[in-house]
N, C-alpha and C positions, 0 to 999 in steps of 0.2 A: 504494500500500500504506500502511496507516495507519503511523503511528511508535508503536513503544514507548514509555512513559516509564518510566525506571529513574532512581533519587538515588541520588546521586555524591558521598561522602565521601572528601574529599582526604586527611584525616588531618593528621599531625604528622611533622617530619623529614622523610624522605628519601618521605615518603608524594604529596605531590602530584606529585613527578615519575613514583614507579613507577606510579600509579595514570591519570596522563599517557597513560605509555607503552601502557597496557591500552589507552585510549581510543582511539588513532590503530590500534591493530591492531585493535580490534573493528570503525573504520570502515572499515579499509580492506579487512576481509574482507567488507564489505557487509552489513552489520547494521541498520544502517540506522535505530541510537536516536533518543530527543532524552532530553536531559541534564538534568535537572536536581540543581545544585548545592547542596551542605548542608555545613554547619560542625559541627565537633564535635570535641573535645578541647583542648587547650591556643591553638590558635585562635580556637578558640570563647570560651573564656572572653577571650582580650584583647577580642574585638568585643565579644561581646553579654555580657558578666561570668557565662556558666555554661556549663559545659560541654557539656550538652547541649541546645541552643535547643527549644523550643516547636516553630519551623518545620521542623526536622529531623527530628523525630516526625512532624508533620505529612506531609512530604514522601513519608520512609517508608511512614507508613500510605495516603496517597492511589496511591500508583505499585505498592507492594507487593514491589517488588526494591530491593535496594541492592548499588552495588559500593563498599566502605569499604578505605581505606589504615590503615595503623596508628596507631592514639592513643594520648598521651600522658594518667594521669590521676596527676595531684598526687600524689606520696605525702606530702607533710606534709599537714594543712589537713581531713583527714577525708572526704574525698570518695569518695565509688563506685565502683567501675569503671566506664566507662563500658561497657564491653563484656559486663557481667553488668548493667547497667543497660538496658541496651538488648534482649535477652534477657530476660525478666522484664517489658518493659514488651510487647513484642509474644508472649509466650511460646514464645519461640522453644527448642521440648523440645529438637531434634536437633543435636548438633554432626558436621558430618560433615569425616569427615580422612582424605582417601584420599593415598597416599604412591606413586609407579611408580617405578622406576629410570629414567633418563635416559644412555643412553650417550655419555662424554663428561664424565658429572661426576666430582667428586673423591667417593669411596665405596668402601665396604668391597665392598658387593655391589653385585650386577648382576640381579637378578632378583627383585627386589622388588615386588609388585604387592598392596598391603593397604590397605583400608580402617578405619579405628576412627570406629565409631559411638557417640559419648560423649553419656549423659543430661547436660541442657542446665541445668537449673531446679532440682534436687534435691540431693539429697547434702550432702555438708561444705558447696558453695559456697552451699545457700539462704539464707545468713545472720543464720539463725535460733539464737537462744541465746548470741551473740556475748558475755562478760561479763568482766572483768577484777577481780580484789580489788581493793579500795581498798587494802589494803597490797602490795599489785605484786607479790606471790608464787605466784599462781596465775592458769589463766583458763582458761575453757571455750568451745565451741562445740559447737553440735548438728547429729547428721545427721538428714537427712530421707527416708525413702525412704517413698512411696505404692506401693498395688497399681497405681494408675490411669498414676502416670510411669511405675513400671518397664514395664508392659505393653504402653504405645503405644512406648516407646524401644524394645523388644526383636520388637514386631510393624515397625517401621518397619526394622528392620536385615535380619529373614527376608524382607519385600517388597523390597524391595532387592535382594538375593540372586535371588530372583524375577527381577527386571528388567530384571540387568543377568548372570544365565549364571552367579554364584558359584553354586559347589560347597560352603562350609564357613560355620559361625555358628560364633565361638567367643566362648560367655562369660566372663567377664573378673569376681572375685569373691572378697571375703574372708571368706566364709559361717564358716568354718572358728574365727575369731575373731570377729568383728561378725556374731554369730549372730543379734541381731535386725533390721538395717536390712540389713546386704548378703544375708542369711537371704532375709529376704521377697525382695529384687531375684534370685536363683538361683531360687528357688521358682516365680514369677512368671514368670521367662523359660524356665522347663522348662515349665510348661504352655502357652506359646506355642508354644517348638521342636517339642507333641506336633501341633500342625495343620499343619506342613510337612514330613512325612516324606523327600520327597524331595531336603531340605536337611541334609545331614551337620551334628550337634551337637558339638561339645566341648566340654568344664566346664574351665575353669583358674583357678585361684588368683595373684594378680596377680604374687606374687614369681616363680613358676616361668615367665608368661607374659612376663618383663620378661627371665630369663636365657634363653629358648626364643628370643625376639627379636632378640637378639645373637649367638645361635648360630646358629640356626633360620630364618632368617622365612618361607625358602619352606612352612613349614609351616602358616601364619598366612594369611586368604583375607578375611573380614569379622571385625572386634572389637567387640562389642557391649559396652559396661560403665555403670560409674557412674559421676558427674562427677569426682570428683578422679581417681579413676583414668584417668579417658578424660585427662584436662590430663596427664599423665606420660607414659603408651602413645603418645599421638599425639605426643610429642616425641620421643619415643624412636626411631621410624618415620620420619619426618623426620632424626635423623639416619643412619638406613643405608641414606636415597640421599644423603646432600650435605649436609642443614642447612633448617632455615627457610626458605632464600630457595628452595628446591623444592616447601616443601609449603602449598597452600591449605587452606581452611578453608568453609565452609557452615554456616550456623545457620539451620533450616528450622524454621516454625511452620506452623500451619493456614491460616493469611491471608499472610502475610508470610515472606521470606527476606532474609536479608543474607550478601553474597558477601563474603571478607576476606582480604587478607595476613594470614598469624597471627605473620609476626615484629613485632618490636619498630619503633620510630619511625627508631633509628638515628640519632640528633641528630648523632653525632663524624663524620658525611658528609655531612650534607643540603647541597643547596647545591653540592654539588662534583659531579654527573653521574657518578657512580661507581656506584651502586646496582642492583641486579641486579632485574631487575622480575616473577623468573617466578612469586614467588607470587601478586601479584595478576591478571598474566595467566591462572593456570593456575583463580586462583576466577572470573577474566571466562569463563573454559570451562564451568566449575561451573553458574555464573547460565544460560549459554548449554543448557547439558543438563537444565538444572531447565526451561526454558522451554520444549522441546520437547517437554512436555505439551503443549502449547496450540498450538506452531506448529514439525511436525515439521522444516523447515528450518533450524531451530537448531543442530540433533545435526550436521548437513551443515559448518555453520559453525564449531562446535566441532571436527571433525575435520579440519579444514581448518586453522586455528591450531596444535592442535596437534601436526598433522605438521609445518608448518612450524618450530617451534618445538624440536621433536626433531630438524630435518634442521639448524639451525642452530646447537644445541648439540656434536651428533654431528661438525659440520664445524669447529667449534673456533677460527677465524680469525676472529672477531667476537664476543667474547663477555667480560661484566667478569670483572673481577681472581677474583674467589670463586671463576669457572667457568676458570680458569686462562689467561685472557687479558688485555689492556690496553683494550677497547674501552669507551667509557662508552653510559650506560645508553640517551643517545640511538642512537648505534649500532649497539648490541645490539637495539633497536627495528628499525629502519632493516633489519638483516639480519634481522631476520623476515619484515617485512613484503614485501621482496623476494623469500623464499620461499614467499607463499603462495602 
């Protein structure tokens, strides 16, 4: 059988170990990659003086997957994100952020199961109009909102929906005040909602969808919105099953995807084996489901992790600190891999 190739960004902090730990379970579910490695973030810059190399782009664009641990980017010094940098340079529209309960974690609820589908390239984050006075009293930024992002973000959330047996679209939207850019994004994504009738619509306004959230969420199925909003909602979701270290991340383009932990680097542990690895195992599932376009044995592999993954959470005796145990993150490896 030929090999995949997928690039492997280790990250920063506590990122080379969790993203470690993804690799020995995706081999030992028999996956059967080859790897190749990329540098990018505060790494990057000691080797090759910039954060994001040449070969990394490269790597990316030739293999067309990536599974990335979490990067650090400078905040003095004026630098990028590298993660809206990277985004933008492969246009990557889609952030996807599906959030499930895990029985066994620390959580309010128990029956969580929501996706938020956050436009990727537009909104507050295009980084267009960015300007500050010269006398440091004021500063502006602009949003962006196209018919052409809203419409493929808002057709990509109803196929979805489609593909995967949801029941509900809820748009996500502050039409009510930002009558001209989140205006057009409502407007835009009603004329999508009318080609899927047999996709239940909701219209919600971000404030009401953020206290629905917290009260509510069995009432929440797909969330489709706009960038800042979607970076709020998907953290929000993340925490009403556990936090960060539960929820992965997808950023999906026309050519290219990159799979991601979307917590932080985590520097005050790196180094110490503590780290809880399930976001970027659960986006090594993500990459694995996105791939089963092309080679339906993947979804097979995917549910196979993460049963295992759910039966070693739910058994509780092998699992780090966060998840209310002592085991370090090789361990917590280690008892998965023994339950697949």
């Amino acid at each position: 059988m030929t090999q995949r190739s997928i690039t492997v960004i280790p990250g920063d902090g506590i990122g080379p170990s969790i993203v470690e730990a993804a690799i020995r379970i995706l081999d030992a579910a028999g996956c059967n990659f080859h790897y190749d490695y990329a540098d990018a973030g505060l790494m990057a810059l000691e080797k090759h003086g910039e954060l994001l190399p040449q070969r990394t782009l490269d790597l990316i664009a030739n293999n067309k997957i990536a599974l990335k641990g979490p990067l650090t980017t400078p905040i003095a010094g004026g630098f990028t994100s590298i993660n809206v940098s990277l985004r933008k340079h492969f246009n990557l529209y889609a952030n996807l952020r599906p959030v499930v309960s895990f029985e066994g974690t620390k959580s309010r609820f128990d029956n969580v199961d929501i996706i938020t589908i956050r436009e990727n390239t537009e909104g507050m984050y295009s980084g267009a109009g960015q300007t500050r006075a010269s006398d440091n009293n004021s500063a502006e930024a602009m949003s962006i909102v196209t018919r052409e992002g809203a419409e493929r973000i808002t057709e990509f959330a109803y196929q979805l929906a489609v593909k995967e047996g949801r029941k509900k679209v809820t748009i996500v939207h502050k039409a009510n005040i930002l009558k001209s850019t989140s205006g057009l994004f409502l407007e835009v994504a009603r004329e999508v909602a009318l080609r899927y009738p047999q996709i239940e619509t909701n219209e919600m306004i971000v404030d009401a969808v953020c206290m629905n959230l917290v009260m509510y969420p069995e009432r929440f199925d797909i969330i489709v919105t706009t960038n800042l909003f979607g970076d709020i909602i998907s953290d929000l979701c993340a925490g009403l099953i556990g936090g960060l270290g539960m929820a992965p991340g997808a950023n999906i383009g026309k050519e290219v995807a990159i799979f991601e932990a979307v917590h932080g680097s985590a520097p005050d542990i790196a180094g110490q084996n503590i780290a809880n690895p399930c976001s970027v195992i659960l986006a090594a599932i993500q990459m694995l489901e996105h791939l089963s376009q092309q080679d339906k044995g993947m979804q097979d592999k995917a549910e196979l992790i993460r049963s295992a993954m759910r039966k070693t959470i739910k058994d509780g005796t092998t699992v780090t600190r966060d998840l209310g145990g002592n085991a370090s993150t090789t361990e917590f490896t280690q008892a998965i891999i023994a339950n697949l």
